[in-house]
N, C-alpha and C positions, 0 to 999 in steps of 0.2 A: 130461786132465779138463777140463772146460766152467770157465772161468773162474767163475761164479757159484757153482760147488761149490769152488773154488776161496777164494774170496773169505769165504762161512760158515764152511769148515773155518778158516780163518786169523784169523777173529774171536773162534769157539770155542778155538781153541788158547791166545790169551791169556788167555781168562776161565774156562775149561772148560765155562760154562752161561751161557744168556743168552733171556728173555723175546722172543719175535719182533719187539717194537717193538726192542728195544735189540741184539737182532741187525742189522734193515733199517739202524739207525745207525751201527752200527761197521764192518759191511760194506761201506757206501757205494751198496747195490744196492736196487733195488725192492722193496716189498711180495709183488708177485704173483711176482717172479725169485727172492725169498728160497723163498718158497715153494714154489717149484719144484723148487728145490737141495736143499732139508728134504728132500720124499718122495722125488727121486733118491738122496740119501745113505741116508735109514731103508731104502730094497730092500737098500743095501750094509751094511747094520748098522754104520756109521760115525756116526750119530745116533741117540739117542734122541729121541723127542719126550712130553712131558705134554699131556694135552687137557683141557679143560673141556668145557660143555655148558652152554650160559644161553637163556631165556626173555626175548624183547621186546615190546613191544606196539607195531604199526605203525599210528595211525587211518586208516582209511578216507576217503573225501574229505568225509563226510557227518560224518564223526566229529572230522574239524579242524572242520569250520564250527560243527557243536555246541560245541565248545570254544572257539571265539571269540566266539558269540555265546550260548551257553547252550543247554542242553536242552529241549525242547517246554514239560515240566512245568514246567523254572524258569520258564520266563516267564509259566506261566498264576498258578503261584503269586504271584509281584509282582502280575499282576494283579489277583487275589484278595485281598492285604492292602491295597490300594482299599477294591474294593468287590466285592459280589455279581457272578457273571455269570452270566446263561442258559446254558443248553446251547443254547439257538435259536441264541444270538449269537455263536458259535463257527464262523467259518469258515474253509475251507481244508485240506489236507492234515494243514500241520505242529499245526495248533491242536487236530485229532482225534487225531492221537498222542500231545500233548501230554496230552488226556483221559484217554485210555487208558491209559497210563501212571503217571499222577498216581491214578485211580481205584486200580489195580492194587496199588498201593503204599501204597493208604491212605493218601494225601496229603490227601484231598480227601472229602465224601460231597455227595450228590445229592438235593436233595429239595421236590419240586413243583418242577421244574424249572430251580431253583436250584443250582449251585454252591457248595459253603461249604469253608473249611479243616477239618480235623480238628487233635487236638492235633499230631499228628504233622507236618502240615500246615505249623502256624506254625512250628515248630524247623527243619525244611527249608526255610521262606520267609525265614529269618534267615541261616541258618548252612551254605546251600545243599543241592542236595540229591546225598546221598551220592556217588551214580553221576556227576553231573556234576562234582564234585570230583576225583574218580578220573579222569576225562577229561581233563581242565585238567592234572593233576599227569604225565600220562601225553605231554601234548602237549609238554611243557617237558623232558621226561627218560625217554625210550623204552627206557631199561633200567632203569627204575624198577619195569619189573613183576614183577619176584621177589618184593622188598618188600611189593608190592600185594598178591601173591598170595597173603599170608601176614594182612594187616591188612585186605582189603578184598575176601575170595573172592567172594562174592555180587557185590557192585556191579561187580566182572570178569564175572564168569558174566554178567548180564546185558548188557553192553557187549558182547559177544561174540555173545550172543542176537541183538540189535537192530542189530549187524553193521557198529557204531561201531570196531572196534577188530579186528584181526587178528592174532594170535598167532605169534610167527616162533622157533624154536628156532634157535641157531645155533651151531656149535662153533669153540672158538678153541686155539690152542695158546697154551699157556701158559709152557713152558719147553721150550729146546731144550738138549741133553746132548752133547758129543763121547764116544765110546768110546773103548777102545784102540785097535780098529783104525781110528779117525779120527783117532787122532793120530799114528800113525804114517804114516798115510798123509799130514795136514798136513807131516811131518817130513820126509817122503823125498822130497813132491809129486809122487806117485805114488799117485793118489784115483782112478785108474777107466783103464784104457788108453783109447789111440786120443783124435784129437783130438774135442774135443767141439763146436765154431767156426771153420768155415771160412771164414777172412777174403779180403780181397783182395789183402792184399800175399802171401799164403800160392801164391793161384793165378797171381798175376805171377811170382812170384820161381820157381815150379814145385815148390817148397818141400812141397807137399800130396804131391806122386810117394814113393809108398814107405811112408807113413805110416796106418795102420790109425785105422779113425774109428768112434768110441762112437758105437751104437744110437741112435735116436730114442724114447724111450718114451709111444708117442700113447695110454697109459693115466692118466699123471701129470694131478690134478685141474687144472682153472686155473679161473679166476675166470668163471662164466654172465656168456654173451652173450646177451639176448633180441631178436630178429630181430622182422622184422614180420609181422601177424598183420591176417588180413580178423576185423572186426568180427560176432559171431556173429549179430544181425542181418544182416546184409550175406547171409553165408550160408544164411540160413535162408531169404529171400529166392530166392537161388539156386535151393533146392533145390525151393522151389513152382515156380518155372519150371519144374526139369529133369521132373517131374512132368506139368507140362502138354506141354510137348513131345516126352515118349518115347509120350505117350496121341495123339498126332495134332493136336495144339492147336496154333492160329497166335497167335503175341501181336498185338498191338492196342495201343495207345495213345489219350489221346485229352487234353482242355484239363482242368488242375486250376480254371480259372476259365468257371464259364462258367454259361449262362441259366437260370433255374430252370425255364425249359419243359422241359431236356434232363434237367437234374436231377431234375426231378418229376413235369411236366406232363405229358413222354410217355412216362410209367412209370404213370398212371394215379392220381398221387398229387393227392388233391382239394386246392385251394386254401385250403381252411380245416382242414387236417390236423395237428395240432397240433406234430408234429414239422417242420414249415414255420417256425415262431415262432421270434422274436430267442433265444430262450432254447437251442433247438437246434442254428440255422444262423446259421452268420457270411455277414449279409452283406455286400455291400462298394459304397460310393460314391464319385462322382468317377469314373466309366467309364460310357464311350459303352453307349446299349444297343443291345443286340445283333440282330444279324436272327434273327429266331426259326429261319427254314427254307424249304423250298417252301410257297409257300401252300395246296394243297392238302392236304400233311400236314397244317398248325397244323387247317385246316379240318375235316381228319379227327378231330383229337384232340380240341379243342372240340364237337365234336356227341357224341364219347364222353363227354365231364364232362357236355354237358349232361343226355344219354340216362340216364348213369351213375349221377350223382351228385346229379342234379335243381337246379344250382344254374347263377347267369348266372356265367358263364367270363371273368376279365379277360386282355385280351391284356396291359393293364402289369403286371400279377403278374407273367405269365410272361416279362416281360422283365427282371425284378429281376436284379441279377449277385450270385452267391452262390460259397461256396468250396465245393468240390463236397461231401456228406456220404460220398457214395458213389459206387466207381468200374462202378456199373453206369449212371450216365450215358454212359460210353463203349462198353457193351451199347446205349444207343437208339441212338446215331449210326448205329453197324452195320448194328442191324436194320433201319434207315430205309434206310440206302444199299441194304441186300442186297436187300430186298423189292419197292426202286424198280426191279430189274434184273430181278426175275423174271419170266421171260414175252417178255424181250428175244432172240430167237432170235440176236443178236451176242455175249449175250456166254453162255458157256459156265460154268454149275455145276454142279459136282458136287457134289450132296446123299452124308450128310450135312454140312454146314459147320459148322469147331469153331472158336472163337475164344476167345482171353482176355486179360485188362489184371491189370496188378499197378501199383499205385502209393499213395500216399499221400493220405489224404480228412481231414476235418475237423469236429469236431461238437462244440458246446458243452458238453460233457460232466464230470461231477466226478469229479475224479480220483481213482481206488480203483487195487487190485489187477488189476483186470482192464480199465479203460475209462482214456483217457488222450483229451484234447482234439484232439491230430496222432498221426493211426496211419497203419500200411498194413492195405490192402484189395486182394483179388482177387476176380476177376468172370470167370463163365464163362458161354457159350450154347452150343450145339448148335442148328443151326438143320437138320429135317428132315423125310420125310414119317413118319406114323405113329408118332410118337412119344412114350410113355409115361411114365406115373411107374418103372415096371421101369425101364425106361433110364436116367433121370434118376437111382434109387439105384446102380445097376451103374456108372456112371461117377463120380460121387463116392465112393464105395467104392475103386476103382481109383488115381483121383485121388489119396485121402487113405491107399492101401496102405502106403504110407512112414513115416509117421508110428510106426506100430510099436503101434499103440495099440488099443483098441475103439470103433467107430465106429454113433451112434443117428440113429435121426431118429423127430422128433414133429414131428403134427401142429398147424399154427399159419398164421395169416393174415398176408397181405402185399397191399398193393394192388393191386398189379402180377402176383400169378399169381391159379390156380388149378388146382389145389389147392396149396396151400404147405406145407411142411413147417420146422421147425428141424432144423440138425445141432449133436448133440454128439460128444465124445471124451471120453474117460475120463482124467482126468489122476493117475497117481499119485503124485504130488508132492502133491497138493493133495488126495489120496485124495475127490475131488469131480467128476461131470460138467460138462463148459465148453461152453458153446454156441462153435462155431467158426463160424455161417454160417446163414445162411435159404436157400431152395429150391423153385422149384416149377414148373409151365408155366406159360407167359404169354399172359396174358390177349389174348382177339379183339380187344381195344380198343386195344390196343398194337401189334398185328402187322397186323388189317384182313385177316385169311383164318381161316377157319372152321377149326376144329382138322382137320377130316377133308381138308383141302388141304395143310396145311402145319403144324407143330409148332414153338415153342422151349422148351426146355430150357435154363432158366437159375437161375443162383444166384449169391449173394456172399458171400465168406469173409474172416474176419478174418485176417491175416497175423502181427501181433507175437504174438496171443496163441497162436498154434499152440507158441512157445518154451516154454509151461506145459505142454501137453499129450503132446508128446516126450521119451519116457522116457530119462532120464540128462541133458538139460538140465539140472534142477535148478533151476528159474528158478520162484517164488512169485511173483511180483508181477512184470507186464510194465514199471515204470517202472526195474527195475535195467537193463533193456535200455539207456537213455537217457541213463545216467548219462557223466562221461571222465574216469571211471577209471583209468589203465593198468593198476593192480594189480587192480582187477578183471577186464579183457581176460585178464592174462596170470596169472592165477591159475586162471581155469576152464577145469584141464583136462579136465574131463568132456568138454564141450564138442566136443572131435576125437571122442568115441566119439558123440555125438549125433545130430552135425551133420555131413553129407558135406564 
C-alpha cells in the first residue's frame, strides 16, 4: 500500500474518527496527500467520509477598494450632511454610481436640481449604509456569509448585483471514519496489494523484480491548478485580424503620435471642427513639429479646405502634435503613398488593394458603458476601380460574419466620405443596437481622382466594444475588459465558447 494510505489508516486506527485538520496532524502528511489517501481508501470502503457544503463570499477587486474606502453613496452621503450638492457638481464615474445608487435606495431625493437627504438618508449618513456594512463585515471574515445570508438577504442580493462580491460554495469534509475492513487491514498492513512508491533504494537494490504495483488512479480529485490564460481582449483582438486576413486584407501600421494634418487635415476634417478641441483631443507639447509631407500633397489638401470649406487653412494647426483619435490616420498615409505610385509604370498594382491597422486611439471622452478615454480601433480601405456602396456593405458583412450577430447600417455624415453610413450589431446582452463603426467612399478631396477613375472604400470600427455585441461574451460594460482581476480572467468561462 502507498505509505500515505498507510499513514491515515494508522492514525484512524488509534482514534477510530478524526476531522481532516486533526487527521493531516496525527498523520504527519499533507493536506492535499491526506486527501488523496481519503478517496483512495473510500473506492476500498476502508473509510467513511462526512461532507458539508458552505457558502463564502470572495470581493471582487472593486469590492475590496469599496470596503476600504467606502461605497459611492457613502461618500456622497458625508457629503450631504455638509451641505447641499448639485447634480451639476457631481463628477466622474464613481460619483454617478454613487447617485444612482443612493436615489435607488431612497437615500436621497432631487429637487430643482438640488440634492437633499431623506429621513432614511440621515440614519444611513450616521449608522452607514447597510450594503456597505455587509462589505466591511464580509472583507474581515469571508465565511461570514451564511450568517449574512440569513440577517442581511437583500444588501447580499445587491452586492452580488453590482458585482462587489462573488459567491463560492465549497465542500469540506468534515469527519473521516475507519470501517472494519480498514482496520483490519491497519492490523495485518495489508490496505491494497502491490507496491504503491517506487523508491530509489527499491531500484538499486533490484528489490522492485518480482513485486506487483498498485494502479495509478488519474481519477482521484487533487487540488485546481490554473494555468495561463491570453487576456479576452487580447483575443478578441486576434480574432479581428483573423477576419481581416482570411478576407484578403494586408495589416498596416502606422505612428500613435502624429500631426493633426494626418489626423484631420487629410481626411478632410475642417480646422474649426469641433471634435478638433482640447475637450476631445489630447494634445501634446514639448515635440518638434512635424514635417507635414510632399509639398504638393499639403498643397493639394489646402486648396481642398479652402474650395471645401470656404475658410483660410493654417499650416501651424496642422502642425499641432496630437494623440491620434483615430486609426484611420494610418488609412491617409497609405492612400498618399498608394496614389503617389499610380501611373508609375515601375511599380506594379494590382487593383483591388485591401489594407488595414488595428491599434489603440484616444479621445477625451466620459466614461460610460460603452465609451472609455484609451480604446482600440480598426480601419479598413479597399482601394479600387468601380467601386460601390454594394461593395462597401458586402465586405463589411463579411468582415463582421464572425461575430454571430445581426448586422445594420444607417445612413449618417462623416467629413471624409460620401456617402456615409453607421454600422450597428445587435447585442443581446444589452437586448440594444451598438454602433460598431462609421463607413463610406472617400471623398475626391482626399484621394485627388474622380470617382469614375479610381474608388476607396473605407471605414473604422470600434474594437473593445465588439466584446458587447458577441453573443455568450457576456460583457455589459466595456470597462470590465480593463480591470486585473485574475478572478475575473479566470472565472469567465463563457468566454472559450465566445472567443476563438
Amino acid at each position: 500500500m502507498h505509505r500515505y494510505e498507510k499513514a491515515v489508516l494508522e492514525a484512524l486506527r488509534k482514534g477510530g474518527a478524526a476531522s481532516l485538520e486533526k487527521l493531516t496532524e496525527s498523520s504527519g502528511i499533507g493536506r492535499d496527500e491526506a486527501l488523496w489517501a481519503i478517496e483512495s481508501l473510500s473506492k476500498e470502503r476502508m473509510v467513511e467520509t462526512t461532507r458539508s457544503e458552505s457558502s463564502e463570499a470572495a470581493l471582487t477587486e472593486e469590492g475590496r477598494r469599496y470596503a476600504a474606502e467606502g461605497l459611492p453613496e457613502s461618500k456622497l452621503l458625508k457629503r450631504l450632511r455638509e451641505s447641499t450638492v448639485k447634480v451639476s457638481a457631481l463628477r466622474g464615474q464613481e460619483e454617478q454610481i454613487g447617485l444612482q445608487w443612493a436615489k435607488k435606495n431612497g437615500l436621497i431625493r432631487i429637487t430643482e436640481g438640488n440634492i437633499m437627504l431623506t429621513e432614511k438618508g440621515v440614519t444611513d449618513a450616521e449608522e452607514g449604509v447597510p450594503a456597505g456594512n455587509v462589505l466591511v463585515q464580509l472583507s474581515g471574515d469571508p465565511g461570514s456569509y451564511g450568517v449574512a445570508s440569513k440577517s442581511s438577504p437583500e444588501e447580499l442580493s445587491e452586492l452580488t448585483k453590482r458585482n462587489l462580491i462573488q459567491v463560492r460554495k465549497r465542500a469540506r469534509i468534515t469527519e473521516v471514519r475507519l470501517t472494519q475492513k480498514g482496520m483490519d487491514a491497519a492490523l495485518t498492513e495489508k490496505a491494497g496489494e502491490g507496491v504503491g512508491a517506487l523508491t530509489k533504494s527499491m531500484i538499486a537494490s533490484g528489490e522492485w523484480k518480482g513485486k506487483k504495483f498498485k494502479q495509478y488512479d488519474v481519477g482521484v480529485p487533487v487540488t485546481p491548478r490554473v494555468g495561463g490564460r491570453l487576456h479576452p481582449l487580447y483575443r478578441m483582438m486576434e480574432n479581428i485580424r483573423r477576419s481581416y486576413v482570411s478576407n484578403g486584407f494586408i495589416e498596416v501600421n502606422g505612428p500613435v503620435i502624429d500631426s493633426a494634418f494626418w489626423v484631420f487635415d487629410a481626411l478632410f476634417q475642417p480646422q474649426d471642427h469641433p471634435a478638433r478641441d482640447a475637450q476631445d483631443t489630447f494634445y501634446l507639447s514639448g515635440i518638434d513639429e512635424a514635417e507635414l509631407g510632399e509639398k504638393e500633397y499639403v498643397r493639394q489638401i489646402k486648396n481642398a479646405h479652402t474650395r471645401g470649406w470656404h475658410y483660410r487653412w493654417s499650416t501651424e494647426t496642422a502642425k499641432e502634435m496630437v494623440l491620434r483619435t483615430h486609426t484611420t490616420n494610418v488609412s491617409a498615409h497609405y492612400i498618399f503613398d498608394i496614389f503617389s505610385k499610380i501611373g508609375d509604370e515601375s511599380v506594379n498594382l494590382e487593383l483591388p488593394l485591401k489594407f488595414f491597422s488595428l491599434g489603440r486611439v484616444f479621445r477625451n471622452e466620459n466614461i460610460d458603458y460603452r465609451h472609455l478615454a484609451d480604446f482600440y480601433q480598426t480601419d479598413g480601405i479597399v482601394i479600387g476601380k468601380d467601386l460601390t456602396l454594394a461593395n462597401l456593405f458586402d465586405t463589411l458583412l463579411k468582415l463582421y460574419a464572425w461575430l454571430g450577430t445581426e448586422i445594420r447600417f444607417k445612413p449618417s455624415y462623416f467629413p471624409f466620405v460620401e456617402p456615409g453610413v453607421e454600422v450597428y450589431a445587435y447585442s443581446s446582452e444589452l437586448k440594444e443596437w451598438i454602433e460598431i463603426g462609421g463607413a463610406g467612399l472617400l471623398r475626391r478631396e482626399i484621394t485627388g481622382f474622380k470617382r469614375k477613375t479610381m474608388n476607396v472604400l473605407a471605414w473604422g470600427g470600434f474594437g473593445d466594444r465588439l466584446m458587447q455585441v458577441k453573443p455568450g461574451c457576456g460583457i455589459r460594460s466595456i470597462t470590465e475588459l480593463y480591470g486585473n482581476s485574475l478572478e475575473w480572467t479566470r472565472g469567465r468561462g463563457g468566454m472559450t465558447q465566445c472567443l476563438l
